[in-house]
C-alpha positions as CSV (number, residue, x, y, z in Angstrom):
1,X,10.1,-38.6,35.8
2,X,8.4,-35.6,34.5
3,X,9.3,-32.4,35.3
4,X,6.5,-30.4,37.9
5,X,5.0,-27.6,36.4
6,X,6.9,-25.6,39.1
7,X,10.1,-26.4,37.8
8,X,9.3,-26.0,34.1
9,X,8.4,-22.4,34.9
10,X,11.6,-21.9,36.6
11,X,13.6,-23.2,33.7
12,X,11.9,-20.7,31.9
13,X,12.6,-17.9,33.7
14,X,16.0,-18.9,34.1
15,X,16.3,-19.6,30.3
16,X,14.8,-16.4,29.7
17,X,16.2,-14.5,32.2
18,X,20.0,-15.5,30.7
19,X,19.7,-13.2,27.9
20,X,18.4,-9.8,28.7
21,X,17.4,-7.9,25.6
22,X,20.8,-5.9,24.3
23,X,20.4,-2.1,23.4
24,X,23.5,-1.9,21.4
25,X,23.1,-2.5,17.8
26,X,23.5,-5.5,16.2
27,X,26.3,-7.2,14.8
28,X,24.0,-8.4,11.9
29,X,23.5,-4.5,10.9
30,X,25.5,-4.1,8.3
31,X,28.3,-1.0,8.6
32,X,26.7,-1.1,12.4
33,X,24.5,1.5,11.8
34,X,22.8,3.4,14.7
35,X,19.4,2.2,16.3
36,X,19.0,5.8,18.0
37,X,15.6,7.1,16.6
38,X,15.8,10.2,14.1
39,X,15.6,13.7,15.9
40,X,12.7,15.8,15.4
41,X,14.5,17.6,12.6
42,X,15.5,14.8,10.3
43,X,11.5,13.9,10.6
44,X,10.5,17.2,9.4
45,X,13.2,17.2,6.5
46,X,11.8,13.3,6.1
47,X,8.6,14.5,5.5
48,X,9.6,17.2,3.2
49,X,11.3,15.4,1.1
50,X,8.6,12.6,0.4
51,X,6.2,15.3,0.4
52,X,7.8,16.5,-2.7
53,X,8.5,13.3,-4.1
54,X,5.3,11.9,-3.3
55,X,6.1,8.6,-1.5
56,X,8.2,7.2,1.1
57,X,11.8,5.6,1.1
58,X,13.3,3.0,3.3
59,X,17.1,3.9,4.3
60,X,19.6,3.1,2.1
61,X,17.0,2.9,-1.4
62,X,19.1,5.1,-4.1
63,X,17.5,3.7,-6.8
64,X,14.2,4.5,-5.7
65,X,15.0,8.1,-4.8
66,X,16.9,8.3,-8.3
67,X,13.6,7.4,-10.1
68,X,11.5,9.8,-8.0
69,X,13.5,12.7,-8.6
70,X,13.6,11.7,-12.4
71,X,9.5,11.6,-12.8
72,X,9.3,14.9,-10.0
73,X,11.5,17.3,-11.8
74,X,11.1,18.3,-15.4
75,X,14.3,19.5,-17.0
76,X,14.2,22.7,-19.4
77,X,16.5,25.4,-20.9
78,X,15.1,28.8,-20.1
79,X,17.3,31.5,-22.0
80,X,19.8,28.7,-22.7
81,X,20.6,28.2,-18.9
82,X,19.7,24.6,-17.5
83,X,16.4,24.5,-14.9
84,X,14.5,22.2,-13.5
85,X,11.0,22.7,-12.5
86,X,8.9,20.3,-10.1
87,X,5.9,18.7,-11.1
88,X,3.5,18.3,-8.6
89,X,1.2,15.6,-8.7
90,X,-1.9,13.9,-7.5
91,X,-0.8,10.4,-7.3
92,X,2.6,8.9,-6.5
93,X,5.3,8.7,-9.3
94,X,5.1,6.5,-12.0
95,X,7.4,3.4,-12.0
96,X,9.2,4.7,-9.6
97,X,10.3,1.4,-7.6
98,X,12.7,-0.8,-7.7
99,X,11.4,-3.4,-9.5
100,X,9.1,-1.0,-11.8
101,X,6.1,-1.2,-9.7
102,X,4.0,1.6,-8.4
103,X,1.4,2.8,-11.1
104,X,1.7,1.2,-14.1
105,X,-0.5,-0.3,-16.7
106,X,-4.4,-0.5,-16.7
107,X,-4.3,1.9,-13.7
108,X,-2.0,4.4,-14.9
109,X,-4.7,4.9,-17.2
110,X,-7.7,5.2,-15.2
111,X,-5.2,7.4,-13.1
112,X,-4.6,9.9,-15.7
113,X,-8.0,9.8,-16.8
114,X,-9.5,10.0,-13.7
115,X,-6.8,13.1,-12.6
116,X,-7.4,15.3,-16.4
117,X,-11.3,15.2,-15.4
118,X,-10.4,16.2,-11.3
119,X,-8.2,19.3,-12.5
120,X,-10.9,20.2,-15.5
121,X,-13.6,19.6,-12.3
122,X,-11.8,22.2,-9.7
123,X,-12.6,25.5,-11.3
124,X,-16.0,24.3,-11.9
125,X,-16.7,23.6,-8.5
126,X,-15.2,27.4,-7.3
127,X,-17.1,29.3,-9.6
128,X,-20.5,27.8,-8.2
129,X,-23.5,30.1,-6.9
130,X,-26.4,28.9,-5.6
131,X,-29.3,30.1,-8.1
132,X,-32.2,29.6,-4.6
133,X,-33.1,33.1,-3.8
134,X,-33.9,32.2,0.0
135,X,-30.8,29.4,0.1
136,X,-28.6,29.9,3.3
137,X,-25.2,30.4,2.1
138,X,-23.4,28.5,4.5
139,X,-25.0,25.5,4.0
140,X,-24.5,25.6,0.3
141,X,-20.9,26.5,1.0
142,X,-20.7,23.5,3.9
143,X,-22.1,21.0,0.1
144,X,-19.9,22.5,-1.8
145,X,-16.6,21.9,0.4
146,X,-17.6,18.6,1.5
147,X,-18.0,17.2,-2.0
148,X,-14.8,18.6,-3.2
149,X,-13.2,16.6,0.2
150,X,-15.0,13.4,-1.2
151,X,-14.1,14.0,-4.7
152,X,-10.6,14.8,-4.1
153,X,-9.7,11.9,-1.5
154,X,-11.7,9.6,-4.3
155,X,-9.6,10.7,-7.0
156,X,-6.4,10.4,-4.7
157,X,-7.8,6.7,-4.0
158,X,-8.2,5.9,-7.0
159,X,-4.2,6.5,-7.6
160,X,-2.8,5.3,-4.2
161,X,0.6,3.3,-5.0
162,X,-0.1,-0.2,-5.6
163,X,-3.8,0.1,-6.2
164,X,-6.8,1.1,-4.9
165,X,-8.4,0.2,-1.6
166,X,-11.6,-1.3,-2.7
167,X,-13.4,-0.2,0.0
168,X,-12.8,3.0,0.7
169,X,-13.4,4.2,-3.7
170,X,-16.5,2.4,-2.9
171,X,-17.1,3.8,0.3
172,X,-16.5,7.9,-1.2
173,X,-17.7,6.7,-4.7
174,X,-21.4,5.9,-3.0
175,X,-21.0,8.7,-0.3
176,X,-20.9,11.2,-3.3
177,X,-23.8,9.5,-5.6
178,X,-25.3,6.0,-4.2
179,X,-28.7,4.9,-5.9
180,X,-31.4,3.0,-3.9
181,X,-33.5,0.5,-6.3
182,X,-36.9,0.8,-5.9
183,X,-38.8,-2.6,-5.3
184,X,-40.3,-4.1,-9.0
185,X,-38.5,-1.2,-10.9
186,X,-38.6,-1.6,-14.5
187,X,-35.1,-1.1,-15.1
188,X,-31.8,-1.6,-12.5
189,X,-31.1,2.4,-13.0
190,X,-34.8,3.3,-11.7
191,X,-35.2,4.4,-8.1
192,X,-33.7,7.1,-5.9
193,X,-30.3,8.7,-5.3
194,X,-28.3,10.2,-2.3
195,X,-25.2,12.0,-1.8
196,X,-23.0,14.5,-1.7
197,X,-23.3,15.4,-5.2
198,X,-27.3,15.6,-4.9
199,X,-27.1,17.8,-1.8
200,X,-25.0,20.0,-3.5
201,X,-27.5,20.1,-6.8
202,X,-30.5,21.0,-4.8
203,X,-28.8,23.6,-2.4
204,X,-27.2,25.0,-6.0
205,X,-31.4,24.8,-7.6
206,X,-30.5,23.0,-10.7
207,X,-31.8,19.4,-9.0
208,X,-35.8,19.3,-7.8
209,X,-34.2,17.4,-4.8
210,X,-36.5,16.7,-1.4
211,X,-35.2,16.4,1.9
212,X,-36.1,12.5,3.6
213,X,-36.7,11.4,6.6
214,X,-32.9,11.1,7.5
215,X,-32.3,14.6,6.3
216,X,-30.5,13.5,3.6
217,X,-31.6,15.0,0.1
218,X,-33.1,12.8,-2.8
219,X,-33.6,13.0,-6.3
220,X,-35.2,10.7,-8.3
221,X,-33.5,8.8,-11.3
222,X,-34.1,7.3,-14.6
223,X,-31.4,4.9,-16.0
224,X,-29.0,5.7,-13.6
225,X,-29.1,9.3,-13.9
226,X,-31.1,12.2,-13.0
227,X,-32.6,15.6,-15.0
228,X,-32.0,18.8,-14.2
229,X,-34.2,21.5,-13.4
230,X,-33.8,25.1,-14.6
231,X,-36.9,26.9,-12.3
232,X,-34.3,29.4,-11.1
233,X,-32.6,29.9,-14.8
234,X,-33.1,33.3,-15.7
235,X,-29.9,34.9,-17.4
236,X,-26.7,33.5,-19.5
237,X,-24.8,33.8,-16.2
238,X,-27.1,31.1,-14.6
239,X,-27.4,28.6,-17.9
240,X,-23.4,28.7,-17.3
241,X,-23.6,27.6,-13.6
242,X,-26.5,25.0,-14.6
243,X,-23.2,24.0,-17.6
244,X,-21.2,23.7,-15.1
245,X,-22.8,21.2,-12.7
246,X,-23.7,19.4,-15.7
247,X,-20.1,18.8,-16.5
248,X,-19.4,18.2,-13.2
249,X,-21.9,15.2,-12.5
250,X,-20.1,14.1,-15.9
251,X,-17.1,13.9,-15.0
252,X,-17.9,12.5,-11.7
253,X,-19.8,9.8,-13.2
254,X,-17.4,8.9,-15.9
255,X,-14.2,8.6,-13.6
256,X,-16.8,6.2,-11.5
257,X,-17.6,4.1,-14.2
258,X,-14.2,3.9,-15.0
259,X,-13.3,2.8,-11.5
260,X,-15.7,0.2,-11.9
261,X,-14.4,-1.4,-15.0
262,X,-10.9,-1.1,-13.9
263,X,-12.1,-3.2,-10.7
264,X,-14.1,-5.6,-12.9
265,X,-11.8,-5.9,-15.9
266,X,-7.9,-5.6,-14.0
267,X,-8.4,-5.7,-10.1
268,X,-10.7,-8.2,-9.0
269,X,-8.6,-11.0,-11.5
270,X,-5.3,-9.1,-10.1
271,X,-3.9,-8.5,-13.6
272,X,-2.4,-5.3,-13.2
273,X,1.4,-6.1,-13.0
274,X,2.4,-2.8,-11.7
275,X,0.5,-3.3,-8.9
276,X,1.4,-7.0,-8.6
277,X,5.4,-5.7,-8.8
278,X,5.0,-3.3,-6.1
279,X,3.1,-6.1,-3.6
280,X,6.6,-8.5,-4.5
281,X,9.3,-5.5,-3.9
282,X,7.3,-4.6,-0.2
283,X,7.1,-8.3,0.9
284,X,10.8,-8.7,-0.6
285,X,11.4,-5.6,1.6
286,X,10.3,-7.1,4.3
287,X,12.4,-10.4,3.9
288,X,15.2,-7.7,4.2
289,X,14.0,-6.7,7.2
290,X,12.9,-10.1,9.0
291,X,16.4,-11.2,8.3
292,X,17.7,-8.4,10.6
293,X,15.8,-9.0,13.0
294,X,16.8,-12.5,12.9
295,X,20.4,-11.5,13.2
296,X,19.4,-8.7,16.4
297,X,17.9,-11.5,18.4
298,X,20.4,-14.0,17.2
299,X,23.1,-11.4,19.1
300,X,20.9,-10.9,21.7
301,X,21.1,-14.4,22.9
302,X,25.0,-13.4,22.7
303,X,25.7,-15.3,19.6
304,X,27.4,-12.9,17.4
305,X,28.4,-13.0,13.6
306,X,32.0,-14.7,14.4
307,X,30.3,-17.6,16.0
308,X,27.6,-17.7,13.4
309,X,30.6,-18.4,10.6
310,X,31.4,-21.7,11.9
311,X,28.0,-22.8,13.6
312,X,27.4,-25.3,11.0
313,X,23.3,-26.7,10.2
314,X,23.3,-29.8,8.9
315,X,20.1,-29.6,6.7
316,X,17.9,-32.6,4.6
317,X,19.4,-33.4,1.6
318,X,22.0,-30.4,1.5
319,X,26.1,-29.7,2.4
320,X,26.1,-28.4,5.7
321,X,26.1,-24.5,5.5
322,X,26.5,-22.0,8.7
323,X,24.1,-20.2,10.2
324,X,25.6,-16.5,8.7
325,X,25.9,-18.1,5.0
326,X,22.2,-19.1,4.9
327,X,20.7,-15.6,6.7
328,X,23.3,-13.4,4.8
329,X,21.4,-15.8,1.4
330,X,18.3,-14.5,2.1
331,X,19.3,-11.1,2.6
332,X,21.2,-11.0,-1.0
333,X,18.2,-12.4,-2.2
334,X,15.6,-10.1,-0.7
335,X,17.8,-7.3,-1.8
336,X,19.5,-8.0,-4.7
337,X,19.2,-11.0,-6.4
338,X,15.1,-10.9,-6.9
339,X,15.0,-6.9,-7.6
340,X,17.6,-7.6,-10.5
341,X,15.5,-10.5,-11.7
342,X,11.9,-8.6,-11.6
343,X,13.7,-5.4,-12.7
344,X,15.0,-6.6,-16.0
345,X,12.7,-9.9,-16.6
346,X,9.5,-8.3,-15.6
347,X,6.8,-11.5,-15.0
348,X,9.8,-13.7,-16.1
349,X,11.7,-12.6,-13.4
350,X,8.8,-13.0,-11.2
351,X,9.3,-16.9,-12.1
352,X,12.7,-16.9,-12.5
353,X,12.8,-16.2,-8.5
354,X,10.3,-19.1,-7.6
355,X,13.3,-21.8,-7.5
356,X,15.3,-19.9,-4.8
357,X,12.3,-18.8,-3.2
358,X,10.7,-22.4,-2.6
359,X,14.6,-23.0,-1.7
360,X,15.1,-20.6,1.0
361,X,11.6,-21.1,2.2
362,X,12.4,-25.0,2.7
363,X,15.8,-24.3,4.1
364,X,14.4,-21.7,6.7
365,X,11.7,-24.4,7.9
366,X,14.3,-26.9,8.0
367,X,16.1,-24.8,10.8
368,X,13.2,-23.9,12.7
369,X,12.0,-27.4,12.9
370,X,15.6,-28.3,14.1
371,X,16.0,-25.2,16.8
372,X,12.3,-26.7,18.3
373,X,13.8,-30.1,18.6
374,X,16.1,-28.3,20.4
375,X,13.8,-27.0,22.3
376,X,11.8,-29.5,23.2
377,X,12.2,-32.2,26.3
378,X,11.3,-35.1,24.6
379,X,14.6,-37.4,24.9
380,X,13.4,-39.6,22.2
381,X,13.9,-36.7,19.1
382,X,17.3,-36.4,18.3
383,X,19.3,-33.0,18.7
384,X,20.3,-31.0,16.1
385,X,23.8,-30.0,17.8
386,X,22.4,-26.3,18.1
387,X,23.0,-23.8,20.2
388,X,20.9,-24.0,23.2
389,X,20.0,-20.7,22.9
390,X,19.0,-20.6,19.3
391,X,16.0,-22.2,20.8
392,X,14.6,-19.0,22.6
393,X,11.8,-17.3,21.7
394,X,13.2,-14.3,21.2
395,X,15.2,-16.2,18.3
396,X,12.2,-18.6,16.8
397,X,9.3,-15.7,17.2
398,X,11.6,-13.8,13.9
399,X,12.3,-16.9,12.0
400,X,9.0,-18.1,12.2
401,X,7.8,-14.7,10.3
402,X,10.6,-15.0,8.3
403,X,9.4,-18.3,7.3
404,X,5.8,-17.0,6.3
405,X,7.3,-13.5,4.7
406,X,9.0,-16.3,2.6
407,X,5.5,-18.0,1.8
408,X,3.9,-14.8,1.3
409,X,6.6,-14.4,-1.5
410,X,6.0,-17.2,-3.1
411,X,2.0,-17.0,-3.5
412,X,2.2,-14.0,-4.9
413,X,5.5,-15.1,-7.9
414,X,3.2,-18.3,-8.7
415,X,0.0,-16.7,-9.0
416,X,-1.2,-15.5,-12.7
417,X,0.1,-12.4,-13.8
């Protein structure tokens, strides 16, 4: 007879109700390492540090920190004593990872492009004066620091770890020049333009900009680019601040065509392996993590690592191995075994990891399917001799995104590099 929905929620909330959620770290946690959250002062010396570094660290990732240090600290002999001096820069360090991802490649080079034109740009933009008699200052000073906001933060963008977000470059490329087509023109670079950098053209006088009817100024263009006006040139001091916004829109417009290729040529057909490196060693970094959150819920449901040597799964086509050998697989694998691969195979290591990859991913859907049969009422499915309590939620919600970590993984090492 089946069971009334009354007692089916009961069950539940006795089966649930069996193993309140522990606040003692977990067994699984290797040296048993606190859970306590950091005080206020070890996140302000956090944020220090990977403010001089330029990126963040996950605990226990010497290598990483090794490497950063290395590329953020520039060794000299001054006066035939030893120093070191820092080396700020605008984009995170290069190769810097475990696995040799970060910036790398096709956009290591629009990134030092792109960051030689944005250092060449910044004096330009301070030594600006409006050349308008009647101009208000504060609105030409309002253009001038909000394109240098959009300018910088597109430049940062454009060197963000792991690649550019494609819609926010677009989003501050078009808020600082964006072109509107004009219906039948003759030629795709004909029509009108908007933005940031216009604004601060016509408030400077070099542009013969008008305001529209969303208060936005507009210039018109001519193969994608507009000419400049020199009404309000009178003396060698003012030629050199018309130079200067001349250089500017060219640099602007050369990093943004550079964007643009890179996205064409390298992004949109991901072929940038630094990028594609640094996507592997977070998702590996998460396979870390998933595991120990496997092994938290796992003692949760008081099943601790002693009973988890000799609880034995019985899986298809494979010797029977226990439930700590398979987790503590995947965790040398996430943290080891595939860094080591990628780190001195490159792409080839990348494949070399697809075999235990599709492995462990098989194996970890083996045991999930087994813990739901577990699970479920149905007398007719046989039992996989599992804990009982292997079957709670609490347990199956972390292998299940264990289980997808893993398949994230493995779309990303069979894909074309």
């Amino acid at each position: 007879m089946a069971k009334s929905d009354f007692d089916e929620l009961a069950d539940a909330y006795e089966f649930g109700s069996t193993y309140p959620v522990v606040t003692t770290p977990a067994a699984g946690q290797s040296g048993g390492a606190s859970t306590s959250a950091p005080s206020q002062l070890q996140q302000l010396v956090t944020h220090a540090i990977q403010g001089v570094l330029g990126r963040s660290f996950k605990q226990g990732d010497y290598r990483s920190f090794k490497a950063a240090l290395e590329v953020s600290f520039e060794y000299k002999e001054v006066g035939g004593r030893p120093t070191y001096e820092w080396k700020p820069r605008a984009y995170p360090s290069v190769g810097a990872t475990d696995i040799g991802g970060g910036i790398s490649g096709a956009q290591y080079s629009l990134v030092s492009f792109a960051s030689s034109l944005h250092e060449k740009a910044t004096p330009l933009i301070d030594g600006l004066h409006s050349l308008v008699p009647e101009v208000d200052t504060e609105n030409f000073e309002a253009a001038r620091s909000i394109f240098t906001t959009a300018w910088d933060e597109f430049v940062a963008e454009l060197s963000r770890e792991g690649a550019p977000r494609t819609a926010r470059a677009n989003a501050l490329s078009e808020s600082i020049f964006k072109i509107e087509i004009v219906d039948g023109a003759a030629n795709l670079g004909e029509g009108t333009a908007t933005g940031h950098l216009v604004r601060l053209g016509a408030l400077l006088g070099v542009l013969d900009a008008e305001l529209n009817e969303d208060g936005d100024y507009e210039v018109n263009v001519v193969n994608g680019r507009f000419e400049f006006t020199r009404e309000f040139v009178v003396t060698s001091e003012e030629e050199g601040y018309l130079t200067s916004f001349i250089a500017l829109t060219d640099y602007f417009f050369a990093v943004a065509n550079s964007w643009q290729f890179y996205f064409d040529t390298f992004f949109k057909e991901k072929k940038d392996l630094g990028g594609r490196l640094l996507e592997i060693e977070r998702q590996l970094a998460v396979i870390e993590d998933g595991v120990n959150e496997v092994f938290v819920a796992m003692d949760s449901v008081n099943v601790d690592q002693s009973e988890r040597l000799v609880i034995m799964i019985n899986f298809n086509d494979d010797d029977d191995m226990s439930v700590e050998d398979y987790l503590s697989w995947v965790a040398s694998f996430a943290s080891s075994e595939a860094p080591q691969l990628i780190s001195e195979g490159g792409k080839w290591g990348v494949q070399a990891l697809v075999p235990t990859a599709t492995k462990l991913h098989n194996l970890t859907a083996q045991f999930i399917g087994k813990l739901e049969r577990t699970r479920s009422a149905d007398t007719r499915r046989p039992r996989s001799g599992l804990p009982k309590q292997f079957s709670h939620a609490r347990v199956l919600d972390p292998l299940h995104e264990l289980e997808r970590y893993l398949g994230a993984l493995l779309q990303t090492a069979k894909s074309d590099f």
